[in-house]
C-alpha atoms as an extended CHARMM CRD file, in Angstrom:
* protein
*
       215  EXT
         1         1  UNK       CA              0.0000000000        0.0000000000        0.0000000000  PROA      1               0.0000000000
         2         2  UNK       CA              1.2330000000        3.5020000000       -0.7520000000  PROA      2               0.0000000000
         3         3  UNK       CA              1.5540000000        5.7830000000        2.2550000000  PROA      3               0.0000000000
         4         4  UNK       CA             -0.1910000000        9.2710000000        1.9440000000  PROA      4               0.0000000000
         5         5  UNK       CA              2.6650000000       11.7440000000        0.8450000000  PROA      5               0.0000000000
         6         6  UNK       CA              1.2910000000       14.8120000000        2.8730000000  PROA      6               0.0000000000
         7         7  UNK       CA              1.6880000000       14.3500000000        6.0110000000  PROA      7               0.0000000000
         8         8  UNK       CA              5.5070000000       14.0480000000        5.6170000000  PROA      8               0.0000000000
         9         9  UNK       CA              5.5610000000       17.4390000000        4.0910000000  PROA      9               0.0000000000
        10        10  UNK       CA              3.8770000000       19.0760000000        7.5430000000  PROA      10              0.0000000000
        11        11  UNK       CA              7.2260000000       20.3300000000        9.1200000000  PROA      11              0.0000000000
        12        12  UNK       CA              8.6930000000       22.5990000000        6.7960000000  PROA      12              0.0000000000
        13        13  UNK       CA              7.3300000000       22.5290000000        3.4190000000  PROA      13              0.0000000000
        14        14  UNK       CA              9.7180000000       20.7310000000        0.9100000000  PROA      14              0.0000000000
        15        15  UNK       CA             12.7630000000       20.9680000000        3.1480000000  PROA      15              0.0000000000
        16        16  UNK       CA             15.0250000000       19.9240000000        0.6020000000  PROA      16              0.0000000000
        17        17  UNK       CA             14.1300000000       22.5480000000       -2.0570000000  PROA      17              0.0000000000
        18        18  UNK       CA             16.1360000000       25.3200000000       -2.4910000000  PROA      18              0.0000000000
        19        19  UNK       CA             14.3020000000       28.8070000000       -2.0310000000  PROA      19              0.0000000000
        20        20  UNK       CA             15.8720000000       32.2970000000       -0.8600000000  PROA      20              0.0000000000
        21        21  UNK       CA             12.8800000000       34.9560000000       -0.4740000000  PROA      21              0.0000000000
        22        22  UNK       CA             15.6840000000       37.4850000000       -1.1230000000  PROA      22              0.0000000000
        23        23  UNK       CA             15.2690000000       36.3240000000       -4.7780000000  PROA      23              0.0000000000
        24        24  UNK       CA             11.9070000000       37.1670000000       -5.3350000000  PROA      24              0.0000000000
        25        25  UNK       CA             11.0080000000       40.7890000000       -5.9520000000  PROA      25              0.0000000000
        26        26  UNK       CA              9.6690000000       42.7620000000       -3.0670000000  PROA      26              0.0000000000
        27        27  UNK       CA              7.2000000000       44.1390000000       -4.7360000000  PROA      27              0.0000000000
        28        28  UNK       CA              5.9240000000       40.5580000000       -5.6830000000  PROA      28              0.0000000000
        29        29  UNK       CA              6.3930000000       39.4480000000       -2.1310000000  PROA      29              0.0000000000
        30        30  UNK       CA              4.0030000000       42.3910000000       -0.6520000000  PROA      30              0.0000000000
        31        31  UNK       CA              1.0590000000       41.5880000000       -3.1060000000  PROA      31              0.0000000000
        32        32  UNK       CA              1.3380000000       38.0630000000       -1.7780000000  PROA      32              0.0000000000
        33        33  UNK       CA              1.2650000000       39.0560000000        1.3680000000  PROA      33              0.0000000000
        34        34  UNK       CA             -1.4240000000       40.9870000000        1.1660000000  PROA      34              0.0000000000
        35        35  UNK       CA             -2.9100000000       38.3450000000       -0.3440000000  PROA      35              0.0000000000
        36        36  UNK       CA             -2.5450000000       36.4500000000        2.3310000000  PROA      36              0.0000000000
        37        37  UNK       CA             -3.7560000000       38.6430000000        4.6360000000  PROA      37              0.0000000000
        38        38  UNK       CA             -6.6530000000       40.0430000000        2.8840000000  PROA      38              0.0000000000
        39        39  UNK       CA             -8.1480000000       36.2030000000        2.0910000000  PROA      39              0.0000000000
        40        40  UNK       CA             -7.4670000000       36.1570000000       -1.5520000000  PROA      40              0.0000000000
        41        41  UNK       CA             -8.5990000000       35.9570000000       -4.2040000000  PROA      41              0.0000000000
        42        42  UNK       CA             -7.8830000000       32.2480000000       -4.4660000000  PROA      42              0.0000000000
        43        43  UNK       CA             -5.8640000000       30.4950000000       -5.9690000000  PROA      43              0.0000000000
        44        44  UNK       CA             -2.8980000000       32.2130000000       -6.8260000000  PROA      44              0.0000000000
        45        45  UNK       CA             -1.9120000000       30.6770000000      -10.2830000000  PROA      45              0.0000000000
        46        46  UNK       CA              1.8750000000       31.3690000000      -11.4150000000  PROA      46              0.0000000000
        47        47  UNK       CA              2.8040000000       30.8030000000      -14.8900000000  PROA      47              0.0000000000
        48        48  UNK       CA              6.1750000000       31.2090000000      -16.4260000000  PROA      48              0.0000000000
        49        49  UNK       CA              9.1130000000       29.2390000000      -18.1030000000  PROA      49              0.0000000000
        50        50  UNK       CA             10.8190000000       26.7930000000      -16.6030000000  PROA      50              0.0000000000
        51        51  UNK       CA             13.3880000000       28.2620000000      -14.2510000000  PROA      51              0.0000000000
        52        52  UNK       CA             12.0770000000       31.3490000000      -13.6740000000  PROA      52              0.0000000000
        53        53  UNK       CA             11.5490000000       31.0950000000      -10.2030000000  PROA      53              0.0000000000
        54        54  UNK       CA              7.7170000000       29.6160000000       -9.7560000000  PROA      54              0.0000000000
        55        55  UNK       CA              8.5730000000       27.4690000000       -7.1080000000  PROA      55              0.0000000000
        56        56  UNK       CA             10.7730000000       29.4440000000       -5.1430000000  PROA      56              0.0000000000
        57        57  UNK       CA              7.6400000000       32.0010000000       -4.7970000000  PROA      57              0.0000000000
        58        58  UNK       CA              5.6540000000       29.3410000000       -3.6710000000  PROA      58              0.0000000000
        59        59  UNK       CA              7.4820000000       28.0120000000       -1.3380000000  PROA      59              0.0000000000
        60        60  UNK       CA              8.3270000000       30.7020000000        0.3490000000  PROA      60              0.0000000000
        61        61  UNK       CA              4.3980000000       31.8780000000        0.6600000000  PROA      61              0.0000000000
        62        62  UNK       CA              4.7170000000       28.5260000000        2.3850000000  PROA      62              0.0000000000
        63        63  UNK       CA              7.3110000000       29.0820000000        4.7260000000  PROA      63              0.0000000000
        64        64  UNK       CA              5.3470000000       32.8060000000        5.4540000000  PROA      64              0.0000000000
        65        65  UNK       CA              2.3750000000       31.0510000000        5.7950000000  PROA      65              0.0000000000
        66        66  UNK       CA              3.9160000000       28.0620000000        8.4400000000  PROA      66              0.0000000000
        67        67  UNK       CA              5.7940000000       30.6920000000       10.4730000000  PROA      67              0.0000000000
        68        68  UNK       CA              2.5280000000       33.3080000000       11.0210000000  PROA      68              0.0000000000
        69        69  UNK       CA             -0.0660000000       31.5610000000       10.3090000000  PROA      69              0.0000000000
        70        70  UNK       CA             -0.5080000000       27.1380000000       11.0450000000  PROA      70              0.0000000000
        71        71  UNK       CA              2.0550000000       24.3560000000       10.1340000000  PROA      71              0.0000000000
        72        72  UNK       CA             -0.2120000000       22.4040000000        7.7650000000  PROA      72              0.0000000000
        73        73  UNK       CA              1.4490000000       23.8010000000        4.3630000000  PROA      73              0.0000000000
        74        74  UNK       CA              1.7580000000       21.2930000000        1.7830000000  PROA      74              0.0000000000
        75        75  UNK       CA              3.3100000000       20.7180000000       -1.5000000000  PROA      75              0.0000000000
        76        76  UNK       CA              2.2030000000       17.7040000000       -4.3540000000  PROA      76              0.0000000000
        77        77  UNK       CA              2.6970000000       17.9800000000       -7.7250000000  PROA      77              0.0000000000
        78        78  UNK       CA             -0.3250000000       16.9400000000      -10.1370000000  PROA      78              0.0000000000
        79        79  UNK       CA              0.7580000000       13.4090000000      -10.7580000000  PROA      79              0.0000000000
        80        80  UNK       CA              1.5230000000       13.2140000000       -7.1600000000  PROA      80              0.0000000000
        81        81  UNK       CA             -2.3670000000       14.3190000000       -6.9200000000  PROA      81              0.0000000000
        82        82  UNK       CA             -3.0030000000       11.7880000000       -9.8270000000  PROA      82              0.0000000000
        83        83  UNK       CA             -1.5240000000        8.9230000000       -8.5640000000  PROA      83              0.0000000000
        84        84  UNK       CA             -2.9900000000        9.3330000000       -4.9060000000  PROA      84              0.0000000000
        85        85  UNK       CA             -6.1600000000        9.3530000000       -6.1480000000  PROA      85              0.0000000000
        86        86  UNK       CA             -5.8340000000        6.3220000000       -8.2780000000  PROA      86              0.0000000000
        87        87  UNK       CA             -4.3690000000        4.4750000000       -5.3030000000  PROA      87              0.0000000000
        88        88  UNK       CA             -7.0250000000        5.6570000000       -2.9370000000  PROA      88              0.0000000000
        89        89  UNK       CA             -9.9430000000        4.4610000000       -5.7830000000  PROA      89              0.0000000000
        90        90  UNK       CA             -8.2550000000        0.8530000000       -5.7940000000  PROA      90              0.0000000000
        91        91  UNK       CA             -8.2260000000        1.1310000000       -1.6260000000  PROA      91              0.0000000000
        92        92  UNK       CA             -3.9070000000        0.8820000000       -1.6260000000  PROA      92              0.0000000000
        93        93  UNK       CA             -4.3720000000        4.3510000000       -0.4690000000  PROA      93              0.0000000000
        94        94  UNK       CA             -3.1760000000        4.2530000000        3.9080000000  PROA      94              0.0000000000
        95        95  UNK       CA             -2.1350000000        7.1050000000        6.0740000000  PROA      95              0.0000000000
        96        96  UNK       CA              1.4530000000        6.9700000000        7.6270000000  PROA      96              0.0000000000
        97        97  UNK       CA              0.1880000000        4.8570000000       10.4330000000  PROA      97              0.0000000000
        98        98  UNK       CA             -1.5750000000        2.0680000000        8.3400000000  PROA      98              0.0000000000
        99        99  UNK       CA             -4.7310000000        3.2900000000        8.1680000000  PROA      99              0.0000000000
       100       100  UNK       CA             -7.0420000000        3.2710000000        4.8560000000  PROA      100             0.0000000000
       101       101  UNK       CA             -7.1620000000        6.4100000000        3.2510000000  PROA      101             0.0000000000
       102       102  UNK       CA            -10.5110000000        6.3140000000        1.2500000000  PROA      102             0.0000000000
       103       103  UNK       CA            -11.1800000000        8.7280000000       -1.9700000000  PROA      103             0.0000000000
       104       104  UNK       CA            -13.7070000000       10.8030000000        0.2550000000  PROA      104             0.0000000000
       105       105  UNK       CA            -11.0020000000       11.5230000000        2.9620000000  PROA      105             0.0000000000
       106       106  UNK       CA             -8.3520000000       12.2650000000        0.8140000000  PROA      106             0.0000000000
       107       107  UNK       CA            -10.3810000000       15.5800000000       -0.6610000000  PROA      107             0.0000000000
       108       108  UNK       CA            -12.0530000000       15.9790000000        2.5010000000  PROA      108             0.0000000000
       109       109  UNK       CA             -8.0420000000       16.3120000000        3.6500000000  PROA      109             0.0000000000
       110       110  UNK       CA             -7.0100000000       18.7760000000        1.1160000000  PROA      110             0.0000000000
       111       111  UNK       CA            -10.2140000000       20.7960000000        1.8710000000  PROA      111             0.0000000000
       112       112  UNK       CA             -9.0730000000       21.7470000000        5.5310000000  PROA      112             0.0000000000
       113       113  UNK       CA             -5.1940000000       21.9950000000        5.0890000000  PROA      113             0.0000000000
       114       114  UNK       CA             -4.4890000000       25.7220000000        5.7990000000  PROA      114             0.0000000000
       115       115  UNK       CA             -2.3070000000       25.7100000000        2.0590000000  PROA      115             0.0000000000
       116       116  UNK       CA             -2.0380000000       23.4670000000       -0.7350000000  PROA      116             0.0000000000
       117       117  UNK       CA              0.6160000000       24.3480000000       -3.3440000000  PROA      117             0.0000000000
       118       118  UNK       CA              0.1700000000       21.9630000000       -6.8820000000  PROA      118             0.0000000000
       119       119  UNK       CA              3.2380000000       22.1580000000       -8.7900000000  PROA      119             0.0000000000
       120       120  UNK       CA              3.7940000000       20.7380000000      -12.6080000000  PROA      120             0.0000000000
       121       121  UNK       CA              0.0430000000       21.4770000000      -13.8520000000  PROA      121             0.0000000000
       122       122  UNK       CA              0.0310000000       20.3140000000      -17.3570000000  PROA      122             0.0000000000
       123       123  UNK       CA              3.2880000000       18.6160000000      -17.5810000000  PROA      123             0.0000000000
       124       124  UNK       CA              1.8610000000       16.2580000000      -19.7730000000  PROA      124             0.0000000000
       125       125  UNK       CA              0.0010000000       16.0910000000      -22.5920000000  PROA      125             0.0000000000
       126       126  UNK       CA             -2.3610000000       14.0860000000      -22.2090000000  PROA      126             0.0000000000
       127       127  UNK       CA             -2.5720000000       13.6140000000      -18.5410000000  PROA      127             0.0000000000
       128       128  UNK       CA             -4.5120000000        9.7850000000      -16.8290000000  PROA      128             0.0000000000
       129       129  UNK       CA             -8.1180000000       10.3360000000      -16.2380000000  PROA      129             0.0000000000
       130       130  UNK       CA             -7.0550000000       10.1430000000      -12.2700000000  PROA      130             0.0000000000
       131       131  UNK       CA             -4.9220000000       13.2340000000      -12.6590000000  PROA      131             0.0000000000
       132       132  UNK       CA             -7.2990000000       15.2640000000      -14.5100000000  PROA      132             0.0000000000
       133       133  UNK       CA            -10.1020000000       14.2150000000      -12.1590000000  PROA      133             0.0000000000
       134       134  UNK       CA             -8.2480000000       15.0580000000       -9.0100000000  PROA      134             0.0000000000
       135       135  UNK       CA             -6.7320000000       18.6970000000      -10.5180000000  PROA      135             0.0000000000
       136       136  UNK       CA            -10.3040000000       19.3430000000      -11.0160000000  PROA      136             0.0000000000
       137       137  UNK       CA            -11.6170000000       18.2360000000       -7.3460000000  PROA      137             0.0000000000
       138       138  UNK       CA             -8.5450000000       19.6680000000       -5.5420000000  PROA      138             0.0000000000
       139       139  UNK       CA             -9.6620000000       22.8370000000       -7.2950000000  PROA      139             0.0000000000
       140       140  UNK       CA            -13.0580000000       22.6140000000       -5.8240000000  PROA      140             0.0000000000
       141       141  UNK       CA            -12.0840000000       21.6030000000       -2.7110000000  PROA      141             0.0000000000
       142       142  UNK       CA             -9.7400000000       24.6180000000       -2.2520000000  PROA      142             0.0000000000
       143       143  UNK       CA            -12.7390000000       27.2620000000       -3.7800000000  PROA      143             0.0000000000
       144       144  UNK       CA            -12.1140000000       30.2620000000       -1.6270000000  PROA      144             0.0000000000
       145       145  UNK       CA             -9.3630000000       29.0330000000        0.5600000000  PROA      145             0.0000000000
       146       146  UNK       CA             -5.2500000000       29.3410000000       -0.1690000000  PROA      146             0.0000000000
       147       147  UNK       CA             -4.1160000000       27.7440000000       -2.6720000000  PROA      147             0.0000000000
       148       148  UNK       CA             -0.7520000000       27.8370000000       -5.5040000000  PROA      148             0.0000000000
       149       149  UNK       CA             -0.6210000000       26.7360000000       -8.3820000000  PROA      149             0.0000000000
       150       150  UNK       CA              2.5240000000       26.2190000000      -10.7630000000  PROA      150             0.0000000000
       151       151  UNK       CA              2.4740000000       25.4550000000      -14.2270000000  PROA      151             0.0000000000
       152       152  UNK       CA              5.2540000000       26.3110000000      -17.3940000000  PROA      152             0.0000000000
       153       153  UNK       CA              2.5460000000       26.6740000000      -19.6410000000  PROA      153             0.0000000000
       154       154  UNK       CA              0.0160000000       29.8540000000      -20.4420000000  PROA      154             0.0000000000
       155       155  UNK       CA             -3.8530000000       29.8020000000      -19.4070000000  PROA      155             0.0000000000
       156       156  UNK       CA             -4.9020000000       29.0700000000      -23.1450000000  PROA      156             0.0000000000
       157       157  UNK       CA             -2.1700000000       26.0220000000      -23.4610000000  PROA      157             0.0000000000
       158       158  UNK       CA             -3.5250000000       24.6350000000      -20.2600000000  PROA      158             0.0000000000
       159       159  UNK       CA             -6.7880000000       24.7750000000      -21.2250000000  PROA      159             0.0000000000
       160       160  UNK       CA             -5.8710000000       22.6190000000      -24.5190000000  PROA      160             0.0000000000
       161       161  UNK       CA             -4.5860000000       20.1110000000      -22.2150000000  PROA      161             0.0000000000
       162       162  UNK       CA             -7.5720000000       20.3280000000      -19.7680000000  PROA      162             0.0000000000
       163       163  UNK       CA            -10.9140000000       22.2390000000      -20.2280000000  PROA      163             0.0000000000
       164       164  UNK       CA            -12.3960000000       24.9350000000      -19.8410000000  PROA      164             0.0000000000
       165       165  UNK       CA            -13.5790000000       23.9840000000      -16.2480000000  PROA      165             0.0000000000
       166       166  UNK       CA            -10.2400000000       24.0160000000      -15.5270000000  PROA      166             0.0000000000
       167       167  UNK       CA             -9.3590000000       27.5150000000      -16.5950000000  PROA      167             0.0000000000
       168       168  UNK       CA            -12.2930000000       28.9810000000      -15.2070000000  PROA      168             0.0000000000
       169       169  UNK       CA            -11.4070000000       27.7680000000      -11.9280000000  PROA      169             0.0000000000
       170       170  UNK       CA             -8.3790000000       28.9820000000      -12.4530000000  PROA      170             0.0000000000
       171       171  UNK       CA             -9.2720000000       31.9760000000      -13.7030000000  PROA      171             0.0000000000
       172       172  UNK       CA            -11.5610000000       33.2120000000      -10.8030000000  PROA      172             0.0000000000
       173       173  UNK       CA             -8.5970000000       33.6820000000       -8.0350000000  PROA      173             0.0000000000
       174       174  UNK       CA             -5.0080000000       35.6880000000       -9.2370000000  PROA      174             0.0000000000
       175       175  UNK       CA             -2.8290000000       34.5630000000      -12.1810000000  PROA      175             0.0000000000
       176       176  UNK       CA              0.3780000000       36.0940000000      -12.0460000000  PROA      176             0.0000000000
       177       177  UNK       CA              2.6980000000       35.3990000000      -14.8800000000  PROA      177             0.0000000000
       178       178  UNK       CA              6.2220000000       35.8390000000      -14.4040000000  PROA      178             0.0000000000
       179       179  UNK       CA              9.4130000000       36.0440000000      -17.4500000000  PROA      179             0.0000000000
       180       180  UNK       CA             12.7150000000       34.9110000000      -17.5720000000  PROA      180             0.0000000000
       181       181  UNK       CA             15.6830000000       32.9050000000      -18.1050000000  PROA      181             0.0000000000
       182       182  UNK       CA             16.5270000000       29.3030000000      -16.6010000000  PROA      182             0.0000000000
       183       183  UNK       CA             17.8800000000       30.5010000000      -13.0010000000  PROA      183             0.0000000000
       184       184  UNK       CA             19.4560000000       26.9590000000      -12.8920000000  PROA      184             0.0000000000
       185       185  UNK       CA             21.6340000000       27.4080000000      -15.6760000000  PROA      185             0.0000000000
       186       186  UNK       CA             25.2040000000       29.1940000000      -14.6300000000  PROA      186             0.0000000000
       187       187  UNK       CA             25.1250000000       31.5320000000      -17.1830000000  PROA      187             0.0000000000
       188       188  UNK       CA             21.5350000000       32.9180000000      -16.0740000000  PROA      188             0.0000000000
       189       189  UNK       CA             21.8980000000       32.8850000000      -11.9370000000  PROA      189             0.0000000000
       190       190  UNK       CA             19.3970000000       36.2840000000      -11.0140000000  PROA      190             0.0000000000
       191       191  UNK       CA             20.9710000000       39.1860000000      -11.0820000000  PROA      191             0.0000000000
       192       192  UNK       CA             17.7470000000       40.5450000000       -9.8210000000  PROA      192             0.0000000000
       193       193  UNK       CA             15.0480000000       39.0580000000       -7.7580000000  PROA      193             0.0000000000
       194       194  UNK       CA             12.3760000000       36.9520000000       -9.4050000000  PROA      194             0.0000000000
       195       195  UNK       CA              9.2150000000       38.6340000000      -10.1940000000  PROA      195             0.0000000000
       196       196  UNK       CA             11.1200000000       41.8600000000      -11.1950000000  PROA      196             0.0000000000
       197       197  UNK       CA              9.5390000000       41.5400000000      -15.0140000000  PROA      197             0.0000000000
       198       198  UNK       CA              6.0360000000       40.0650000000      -14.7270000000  PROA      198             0.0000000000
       199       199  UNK       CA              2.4940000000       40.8800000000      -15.6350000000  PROA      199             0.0000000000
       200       200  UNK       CA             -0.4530000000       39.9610000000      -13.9110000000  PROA      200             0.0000000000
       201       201  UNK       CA             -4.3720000000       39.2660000000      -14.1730000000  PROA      201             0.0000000000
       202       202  UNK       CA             -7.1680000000       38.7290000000      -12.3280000000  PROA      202             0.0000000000
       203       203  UNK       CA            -10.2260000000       36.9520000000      -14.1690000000  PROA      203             0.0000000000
       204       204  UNK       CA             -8.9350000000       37.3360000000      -16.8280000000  PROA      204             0.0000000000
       205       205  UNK       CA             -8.2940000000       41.0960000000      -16.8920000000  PROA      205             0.0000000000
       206       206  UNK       CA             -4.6330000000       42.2530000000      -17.3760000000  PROA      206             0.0000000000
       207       207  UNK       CA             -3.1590000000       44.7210000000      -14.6480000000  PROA      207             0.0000000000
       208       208  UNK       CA             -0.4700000000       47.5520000000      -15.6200000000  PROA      208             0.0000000000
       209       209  UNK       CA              1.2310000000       46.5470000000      -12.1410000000  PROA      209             0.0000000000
       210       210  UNK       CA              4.7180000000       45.0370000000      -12.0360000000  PROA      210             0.0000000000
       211       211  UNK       CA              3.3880000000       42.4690000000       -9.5020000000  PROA      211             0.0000000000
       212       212  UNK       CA              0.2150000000       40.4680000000       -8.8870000000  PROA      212             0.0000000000
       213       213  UNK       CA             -3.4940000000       41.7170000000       -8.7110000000  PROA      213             0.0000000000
       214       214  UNK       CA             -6.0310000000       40.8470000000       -6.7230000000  PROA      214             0.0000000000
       215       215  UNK       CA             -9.9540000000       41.7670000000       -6.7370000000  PROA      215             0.0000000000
């Protein structure tokens, strides 16, 4: 039986990630926070390139979140969310302890953590039926309450991946789209913090702001 990832993720989100909030752009970093602190609008959707910086943001809204507001941050990327899911529907699903994890609990779980990040959204093509089903249900379970999302790929690409139910769930908390080169190549380590060249939108409307918008 597979062991529910999350609960190993409680104590500091993703220890072994790099992430230095110095490296994302303070301007970025208050709009998140206020964010935060004003209750949305949720989710916060980043899109961008591939080493641009997307999941050093999140993570460090996590570690904000864990140090001033409650420990249960966690991280799962979709096939993570995909392959729990599957597991839980065929009953190999088991908390750490050995207890069955049924479908039910696991999105009655991700309903009450205080924030779910969901990293790699659309990193396939053609994603399973139990990824696509449990991107869609984490979404609802989350409506309203804190919530990342990461993806390489623009609003209208994911949506030719997914569907429009997607997007629009999406679409109703902030998208913040960030540019820039690989940060993990040598040649292209930040000279500036991450965030510094983005635009944003909110429903779907673009802001002139050099950050993130909210409603």
């Amino acid at each position: 039986m597979r062991s529910a990832l999350s609960e190993s993720r409680a104590c500091r989100c993703c220890p072994g990630i790099h992430r230095d909030r110095a490296m994302v752009d303070p301007a970025v970093r208050e709009r998140v926070r206020r964010i935060i602190e004003q209750g949305g609008p949720w989710p916060l959707t980043v899109l961008g390139p591939v080493g641009c910086g997307k999941t050093c943001l999140a993570l460090c809204v996590a570690d904000y979140w864990q140090a001033r507001r409650a420990p249960d941050a966690f991280y799962f990327t979709t096939s993570e969310l995909g392959a729990m899911l599957a597991d839980a529907r065929c009953g190999r699903l088991c908390y750490p302890r050995g207890a069955l994890r049924s479908e039910r609990s696991l999105f009655d779980d991700l309903e009450h953590y205080g924030l779910v990040i969901v990293d790699e959204l659309g990193l396939r093509t053609t994603p399973p039926e139990s990824e696509y089903d449990a991107v869609k249900r984490t979404l609802d379970a989350r409506q309203g309450r804190p919530m990342v999302v990461l993806a390489n790929l623009s609003l209208v690409q994911l949506g030719a991946i997914y569907d429009e139910r997607i997007i629009s769930r999406l679409a109703a908390g902030t998208i913040l789209e960030m540019r820039g080169p690989d940060r993990r190549l040598p040649a292209h380590r930040p000279a500036r913090p991450a965030g510094d060249a983005v635009s944003a939108a909110d429903g779907g409307r673009m802001a002139t702001e050099p950050a993130i918008t909210g409603r």
